[in-house]
Every structure is written in structure tokens, then in C-alpha cells.
C-alpha positions, 0 to 999 in steps of 0.5 A: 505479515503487514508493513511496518509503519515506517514502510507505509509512511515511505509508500505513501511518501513515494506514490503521492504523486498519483493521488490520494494514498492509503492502506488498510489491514487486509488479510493480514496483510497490507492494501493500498489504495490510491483515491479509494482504487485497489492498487496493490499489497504489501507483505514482508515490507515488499510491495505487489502492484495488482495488475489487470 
């Protein structure tokens, strides 16, 4: 399931410190990405930060 618009705004809200934030439709679910960097993805409103 992919955010909602009202999560992805908030998202983008809170990480804008770190750079340019976006998201993208991904596997029905939501990316995010931070100046072009995978940063992790949204389901059911919860976000999982990719790790290495």
C-alpha cells in the first residue's frame, strides 16, 4: 500500500533537513529518496529506513 499524501508531505516535512526529499511509486509501495539516494520506503503509513 502506498502513503498517503498527507504522510508524504509530513515525511518530506520532517527530513528536509538532509536534502532534497522525494517519493516515488515503487512496487506498490512508496520510495524516498534524499538528493536522488535511496533512503527507504513507506507501507501502511510506516516508514523503513534502508540500511547497509
Amino acid at each position: 500500500m502506498v502513503a498517503s499524501q498527507e504522510y508524504a508531505d509530513f515525511l518530506r516535512e520532517q527530513l528536509a533537513p538532509l536534502g532534497r526529499i522525494t517519493t516515488r511509486r515503487m512496487f506498490g509501495k512508496t520510495g524516498v529518496f534524499c538528493d536522488d539516494a535511496m533512503l527507504g520506503m513507506v507501507t501502511e503509513n510506516t516508514l523503513y529506513l534502508r540500511i547497509d
